[in-house]
N, C-alpha and C positions, 0 to 999 in steps of 0.2 A: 148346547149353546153357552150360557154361564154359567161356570160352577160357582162355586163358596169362595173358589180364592180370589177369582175376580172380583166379586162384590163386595167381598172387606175390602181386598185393595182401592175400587171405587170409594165406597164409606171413611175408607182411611183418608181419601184424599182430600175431600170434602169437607172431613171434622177437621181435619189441616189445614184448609185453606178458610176457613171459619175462624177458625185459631189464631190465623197470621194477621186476619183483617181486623179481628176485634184487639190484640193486641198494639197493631198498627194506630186506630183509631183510640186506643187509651193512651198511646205515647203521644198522638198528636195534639190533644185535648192538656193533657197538664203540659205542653210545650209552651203551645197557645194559649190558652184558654188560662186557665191556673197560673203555673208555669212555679208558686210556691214565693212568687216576689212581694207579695203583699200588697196592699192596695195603693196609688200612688196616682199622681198626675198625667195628665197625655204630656209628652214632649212637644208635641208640634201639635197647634189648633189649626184645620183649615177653615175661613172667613166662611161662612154663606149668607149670601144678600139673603136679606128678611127677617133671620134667627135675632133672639132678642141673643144680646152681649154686656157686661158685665164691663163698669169702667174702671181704665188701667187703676189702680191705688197709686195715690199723689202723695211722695214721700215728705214726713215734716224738717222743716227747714228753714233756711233763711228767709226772706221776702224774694219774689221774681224781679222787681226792680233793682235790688242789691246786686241779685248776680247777673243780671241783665248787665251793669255796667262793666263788671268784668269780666264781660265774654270772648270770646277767643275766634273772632270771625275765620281762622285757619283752621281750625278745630272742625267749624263749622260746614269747612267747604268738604271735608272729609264725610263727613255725617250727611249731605248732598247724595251722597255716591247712590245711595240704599234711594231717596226719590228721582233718580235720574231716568229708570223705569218706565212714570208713570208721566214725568213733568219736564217742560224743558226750561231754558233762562234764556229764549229769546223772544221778545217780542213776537205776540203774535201766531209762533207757533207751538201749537198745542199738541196734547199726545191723549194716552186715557184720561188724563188731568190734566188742567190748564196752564198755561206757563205763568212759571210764576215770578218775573222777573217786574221789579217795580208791588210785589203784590202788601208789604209794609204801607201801611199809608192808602192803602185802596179798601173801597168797599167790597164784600163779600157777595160773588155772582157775575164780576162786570169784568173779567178778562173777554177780550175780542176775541168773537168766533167760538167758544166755547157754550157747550150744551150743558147746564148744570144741573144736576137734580133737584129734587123737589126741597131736602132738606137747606139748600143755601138757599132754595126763593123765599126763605122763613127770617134768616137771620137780618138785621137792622144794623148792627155795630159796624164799623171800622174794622181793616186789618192792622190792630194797635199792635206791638210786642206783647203786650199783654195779653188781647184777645187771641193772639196764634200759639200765645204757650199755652191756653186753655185750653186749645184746638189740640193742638199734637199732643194733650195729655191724653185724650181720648174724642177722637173723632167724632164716632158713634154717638158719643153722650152729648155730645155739643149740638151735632146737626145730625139728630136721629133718624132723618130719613136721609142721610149719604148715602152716594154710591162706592164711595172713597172705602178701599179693604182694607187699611191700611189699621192695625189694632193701637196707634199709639206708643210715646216713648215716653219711660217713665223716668229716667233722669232729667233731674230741673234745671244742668249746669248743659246738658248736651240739646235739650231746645235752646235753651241760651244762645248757643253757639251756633244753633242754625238758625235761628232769627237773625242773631246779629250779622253772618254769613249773606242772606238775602239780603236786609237791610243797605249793605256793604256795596250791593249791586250796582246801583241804580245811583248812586250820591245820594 
């Protein structure tokens, strides 16, 4: 039935194919795994409702009313693009987020028709300029139990410009 030379050649194929997998699985590991780049940051964080989050870092700088006054409401409407997603600027109708058209000058919670989470039934303030560049420094940290994914924008001149861009809306 089998002699000797069948059975190495079996044994041969075996210790081969053992050979090719454990090599395979050492080259995929220091691809992945290792890879020899050193330790470093994720590039992309994905959001998860509930995870605690760490707030943006608020660069030092002028005062917000300073550059509040030299804002660039064009600038602004650029800067729009990235909430248009989530918000619209009409009266009324809402999306995952409320519209925010008129929302300057409004209390926190009371666009029409809108279901808000538990974190805006907490907040008391005005939507002041002041209070929204607090807000879009970091959501999270403002109204901690938002549903809002949104991680915040850490430049102080480009809230500027999108306050003053809403603002802009309404008269």
């Amino acid at each position: 039935m089998f002699d000797t030379m069948t059975m190495t050649k079996t044994l041969g194929a075996l210790c081969g194919s053992l050979l090719v997998f454990l090599l395979g699985g050492w080259l995929a590991e220091s691809i992945y795994v290792g890879g020899g780049h050193g330790e470093h940051e994720q590039a992309y964080v994905v959001p998860v409702a509930g995870a605690e989050t760490e707030a943006a870092p608020v660069e030092e700088g002028p005062d917000f009313a300073e550059v509040f006054l030299a804002a660039d409401a064009e600038a602004g409407a650029g800067l729009f693009r990235a909430c248009q997603s989530c918000h619209a600027l009409e009266a009324g109708k809402n999306g995952t987020g409320p519209y925010l058209l008129g929302v300057v000058g409004r209390a926190p919670g009371t666009a029409e028709g809108f279901r808000y989470s538990a974190g805006f039934s907490e907040l008391n303030a005005g939507w002041t300029p002041e209070e929204l560049n607090h807000f879009l420094t970091a959501p999270k940290a403002y109204a901690p139990n938002t549903a809002m994914g949104y991680n915040g924008m850490r430049s102080m001149t480009d809230r500027a410009n999108l306050i003053a861009y809403l603002d802009g809306l309404d008269n």
